[in-house]
C-alpha positions as CSV (number, residue, x, y, z in Angstrom):
1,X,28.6,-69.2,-26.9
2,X,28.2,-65.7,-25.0
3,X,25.0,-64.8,-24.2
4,X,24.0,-61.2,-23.3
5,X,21.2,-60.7,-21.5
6,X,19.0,-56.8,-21.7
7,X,17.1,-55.9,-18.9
8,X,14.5,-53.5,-20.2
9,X,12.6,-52.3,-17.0
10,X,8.6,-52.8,-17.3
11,X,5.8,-49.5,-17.8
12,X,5.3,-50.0,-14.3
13,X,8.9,-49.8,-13.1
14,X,9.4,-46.6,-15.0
15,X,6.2,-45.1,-13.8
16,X,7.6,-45.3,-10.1
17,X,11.4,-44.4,-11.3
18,X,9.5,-41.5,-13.0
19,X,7.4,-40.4,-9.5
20,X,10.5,-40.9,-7.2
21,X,13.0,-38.9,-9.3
22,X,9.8,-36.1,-9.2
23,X,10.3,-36.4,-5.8
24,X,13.6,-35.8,-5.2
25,X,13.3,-32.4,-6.9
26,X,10.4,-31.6,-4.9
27,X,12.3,-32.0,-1.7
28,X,15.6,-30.2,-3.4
29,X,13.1,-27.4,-4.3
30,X,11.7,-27.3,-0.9
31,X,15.0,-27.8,1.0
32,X,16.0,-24.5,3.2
33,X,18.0,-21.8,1.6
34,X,21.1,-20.5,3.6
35,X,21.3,-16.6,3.5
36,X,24.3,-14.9,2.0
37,X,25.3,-12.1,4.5
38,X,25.7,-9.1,2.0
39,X,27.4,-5.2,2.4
40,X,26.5,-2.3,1.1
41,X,28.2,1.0,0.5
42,X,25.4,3.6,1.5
43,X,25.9,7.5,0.3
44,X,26.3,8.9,3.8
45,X,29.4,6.8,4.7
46,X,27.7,4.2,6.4
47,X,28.3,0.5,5.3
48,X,24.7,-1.6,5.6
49,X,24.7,-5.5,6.4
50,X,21.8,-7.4,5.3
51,X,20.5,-11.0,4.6
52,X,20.3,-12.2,0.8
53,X,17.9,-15.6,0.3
54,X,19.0,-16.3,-3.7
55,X,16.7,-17.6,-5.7
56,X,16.5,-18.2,-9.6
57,X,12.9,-16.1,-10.3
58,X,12.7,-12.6,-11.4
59,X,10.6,-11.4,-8.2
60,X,12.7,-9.4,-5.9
61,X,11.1,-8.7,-2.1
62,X,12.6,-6.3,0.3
63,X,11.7,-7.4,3.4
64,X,12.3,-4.1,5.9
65,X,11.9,-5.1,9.8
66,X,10.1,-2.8,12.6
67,X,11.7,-1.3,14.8
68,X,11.9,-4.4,16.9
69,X,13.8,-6.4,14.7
70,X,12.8,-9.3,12.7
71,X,11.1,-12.5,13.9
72,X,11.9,-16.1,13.7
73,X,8.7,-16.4,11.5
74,X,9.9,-13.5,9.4
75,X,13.8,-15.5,8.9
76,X,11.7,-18.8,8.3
77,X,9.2,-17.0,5.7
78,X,11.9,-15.5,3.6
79,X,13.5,-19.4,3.6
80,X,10.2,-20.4,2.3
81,X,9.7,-16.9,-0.3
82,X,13.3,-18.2,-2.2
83,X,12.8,-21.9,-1.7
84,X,9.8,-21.0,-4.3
85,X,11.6,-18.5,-6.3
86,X,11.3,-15.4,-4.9
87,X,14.6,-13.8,-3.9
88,X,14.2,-11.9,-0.4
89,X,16.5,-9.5,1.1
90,X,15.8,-9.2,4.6
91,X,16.6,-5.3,6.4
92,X,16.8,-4.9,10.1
93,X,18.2,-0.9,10.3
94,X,18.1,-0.5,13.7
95,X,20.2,-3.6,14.0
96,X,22.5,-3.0,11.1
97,X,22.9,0.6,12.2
98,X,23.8,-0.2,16.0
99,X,20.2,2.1,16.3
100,X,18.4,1.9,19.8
101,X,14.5,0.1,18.8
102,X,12.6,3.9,18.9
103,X,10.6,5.5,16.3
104,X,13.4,8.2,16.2
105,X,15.5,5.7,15.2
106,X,13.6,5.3,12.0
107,X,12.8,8.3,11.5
108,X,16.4,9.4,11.2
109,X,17.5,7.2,8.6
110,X,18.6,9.2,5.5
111,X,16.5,8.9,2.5
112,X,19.4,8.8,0.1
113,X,20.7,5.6,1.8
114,X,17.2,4.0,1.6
115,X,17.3,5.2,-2.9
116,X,20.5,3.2,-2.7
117,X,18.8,0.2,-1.7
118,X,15.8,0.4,-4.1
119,X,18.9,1.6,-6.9
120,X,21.1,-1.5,-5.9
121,X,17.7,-3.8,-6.2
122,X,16.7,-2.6,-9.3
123,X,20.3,-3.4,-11.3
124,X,19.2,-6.7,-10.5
125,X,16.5,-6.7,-13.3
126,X,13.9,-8.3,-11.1
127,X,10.5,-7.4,-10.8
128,X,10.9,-5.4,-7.4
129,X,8.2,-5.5,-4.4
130,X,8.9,-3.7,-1.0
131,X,7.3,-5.1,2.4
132,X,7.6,-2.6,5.5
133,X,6.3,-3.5,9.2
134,X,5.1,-0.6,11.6
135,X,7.5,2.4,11.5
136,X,9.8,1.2,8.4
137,X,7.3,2.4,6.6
138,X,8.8,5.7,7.3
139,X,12.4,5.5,5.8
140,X,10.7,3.1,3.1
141,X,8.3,6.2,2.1
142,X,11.0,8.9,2.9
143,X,13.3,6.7,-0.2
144,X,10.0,6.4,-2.3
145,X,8.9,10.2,-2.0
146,X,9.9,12.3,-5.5
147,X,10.7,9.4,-7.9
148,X,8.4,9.6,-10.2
149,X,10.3,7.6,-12.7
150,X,10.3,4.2,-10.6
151,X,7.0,2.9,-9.8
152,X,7.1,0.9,-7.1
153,X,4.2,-1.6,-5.5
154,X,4.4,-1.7,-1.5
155,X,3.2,-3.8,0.9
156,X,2.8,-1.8,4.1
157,X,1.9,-4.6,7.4
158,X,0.0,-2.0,10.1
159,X,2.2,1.0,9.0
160,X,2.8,3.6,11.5
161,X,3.8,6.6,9.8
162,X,2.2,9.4,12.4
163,X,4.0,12.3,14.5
164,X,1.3,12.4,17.0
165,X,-2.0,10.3,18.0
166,X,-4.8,10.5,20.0
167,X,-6.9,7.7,20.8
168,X,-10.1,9.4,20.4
169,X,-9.2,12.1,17.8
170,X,-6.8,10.7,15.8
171,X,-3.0,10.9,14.5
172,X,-1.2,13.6,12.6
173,X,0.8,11.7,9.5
174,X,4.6,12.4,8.4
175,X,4.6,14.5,4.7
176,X,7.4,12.9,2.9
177,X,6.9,14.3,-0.7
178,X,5.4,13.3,-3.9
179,X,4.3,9.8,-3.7
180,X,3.4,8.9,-7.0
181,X,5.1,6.2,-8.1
182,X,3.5,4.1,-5.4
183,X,0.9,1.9,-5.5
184,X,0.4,0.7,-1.7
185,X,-2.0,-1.9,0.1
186,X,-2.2,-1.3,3.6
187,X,-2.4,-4.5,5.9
188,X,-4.5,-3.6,9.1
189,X,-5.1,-6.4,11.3
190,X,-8.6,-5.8,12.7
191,X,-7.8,-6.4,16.4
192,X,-5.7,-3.5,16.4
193,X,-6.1,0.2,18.4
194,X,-5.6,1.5,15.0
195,X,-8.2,0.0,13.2
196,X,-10.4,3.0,13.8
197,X,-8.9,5.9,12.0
198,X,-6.8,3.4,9.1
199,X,-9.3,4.9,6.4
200,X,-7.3,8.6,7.6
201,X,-4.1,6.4,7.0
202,X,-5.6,5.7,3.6
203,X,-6.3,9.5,3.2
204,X,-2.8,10.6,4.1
205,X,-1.1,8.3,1.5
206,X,-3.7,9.3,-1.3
207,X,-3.4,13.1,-0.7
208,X,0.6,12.6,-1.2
209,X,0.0,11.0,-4.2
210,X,0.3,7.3,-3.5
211,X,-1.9,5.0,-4.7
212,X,-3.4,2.9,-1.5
213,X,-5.8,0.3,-0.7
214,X,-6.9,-1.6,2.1
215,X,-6.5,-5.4,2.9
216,X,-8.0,-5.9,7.0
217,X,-6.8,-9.0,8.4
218,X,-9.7,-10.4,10.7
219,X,-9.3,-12.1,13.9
220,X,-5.1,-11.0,14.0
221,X,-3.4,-8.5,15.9
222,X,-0.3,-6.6,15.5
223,X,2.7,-9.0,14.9
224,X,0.5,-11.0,15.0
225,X,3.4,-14.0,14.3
226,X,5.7,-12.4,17.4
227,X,3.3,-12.0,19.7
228,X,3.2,-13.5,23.3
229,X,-0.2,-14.8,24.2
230,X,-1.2,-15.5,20.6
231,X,-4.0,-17.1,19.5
232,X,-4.1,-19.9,17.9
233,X,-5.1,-18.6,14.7
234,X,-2.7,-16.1,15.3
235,X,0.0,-18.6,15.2
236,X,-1.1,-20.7,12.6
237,X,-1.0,-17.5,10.1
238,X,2.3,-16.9,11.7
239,X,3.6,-20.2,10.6
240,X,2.0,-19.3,7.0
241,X,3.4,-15.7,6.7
242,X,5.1,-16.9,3.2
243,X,2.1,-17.9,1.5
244,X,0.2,-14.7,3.0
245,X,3.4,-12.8,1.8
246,X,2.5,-14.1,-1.9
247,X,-1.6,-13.3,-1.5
248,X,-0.8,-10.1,-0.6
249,X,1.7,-9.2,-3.2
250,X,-0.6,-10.4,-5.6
251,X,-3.4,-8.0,-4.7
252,X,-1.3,-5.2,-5.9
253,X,-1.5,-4.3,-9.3
């Protein structure tokens, strides 16, 4: 006589076969994503290299460096953006340009090869965001100015955007068109020789058209997750730069 025996697993066995499976795609979810090292053909001629971090949402960031280049913390926190479903492409110009780290270095990158960027982003059909440190802001603003058609919402980490400053007067801004389509938040880090005259920063976006606010970041400096010397709190924040990536973005309407 053959007898088959059934193993039918108890509540309690599937309960934890249930957890653990939930667990392995947490960590899959969470596991680092490699960047895919991308070209693109610019309108002046010029071929510009830049790191893709895939992800399977319909949010698009473009991550554009300072002038110094990026940071570890700013590699690790566009890891982290498309682990969660964000997809990040990460821009260092200078870099990718063979440019020397100077604000004239920004300031001379065309416009039209900046549109090409924001035109190549927006085929993708994701919900686009832009995030510019220090003087990217200028050839991000330069490729915003005069589009009226394509409203864009920018994150702009202690831009600087000015031809001249004086510490007790002031700075002069850069004109770079009709900013209209642009709904900015401005992210000043209170401990910052700039803090002062950021409501004329405000002042110079609105009266080009842009829409701007104001998000100050208390007890941080300036690159604040590159500095030397930093804080503690400093470099905790640092470490967190993906999930203050997401609070700020969400503050923009």
């Amino acid at each position: 006589m053959n007898v088959r025996l059934r193993f039918f697993p108890s509540a309690t066995t599937m309960a934890v076969m249930r957890f653990l499976f939930a667990c392995i795609l947490a960590v899959m979810a969470l596991a680092p994503v490699r960047a895919e090292e991308v070209s693109l053909a610019l309108p002046s001629g010029e071929t510009l290299a830049f790191s893709r971090y895939p992800a399977d949402g319909k949010e698009l960031l473009l991550w554009f460096a300072s002038e110094h280049g990026l940071a570890p913390a700013e590699v690790q926190a566009a890891r982290e953006l498309a682990a969660r479903g964000t997809e990040v492409w990460q821009f260092d110009l200078l870099a990718a340009f063979f440019l020397p780290p100077a604000n004239s270095s920004m300031d001379g990158i065309r416009a039209e090869d900046v549109r090409a960027i924001f035109g190549a982003a927006r085929k993708t059909g994701a919900a686009v965001v832009v995030y510019a440190v220090n003087r990217a802001a200028v050839p991000v603003l330069k490729g915003l100015a005069d589009r009226a058609a394509e409203h864009t919402k920018v994150l702009l980490m202690h831009p600087h955007f000015y031809s001249a400053v004086d510490t007790l007067v002031g700075a002069d801004y850069l004109s770079f068109g009709s900013l209209s389509s642009v709904d900015a938040l401005v992210l000043q880090p209170r401990r910052s020789a700039a803090t002062p005259w950021v409501e004329d920063q405000l002042a110079a976006l609105r009266k080009q058209g842009a829409r701007a606010e104001l998000l100050m970041l208390e007890n941080v400096r300036e690159g604040f997750w590159v500095r030397e010397g930093a804080t503690e709190f400093e470099l905790t924040e640092g470490e967190r730069l993906a999930d203050l990536v997401n609070e700020w973005r969400a503050r923009v309407k």
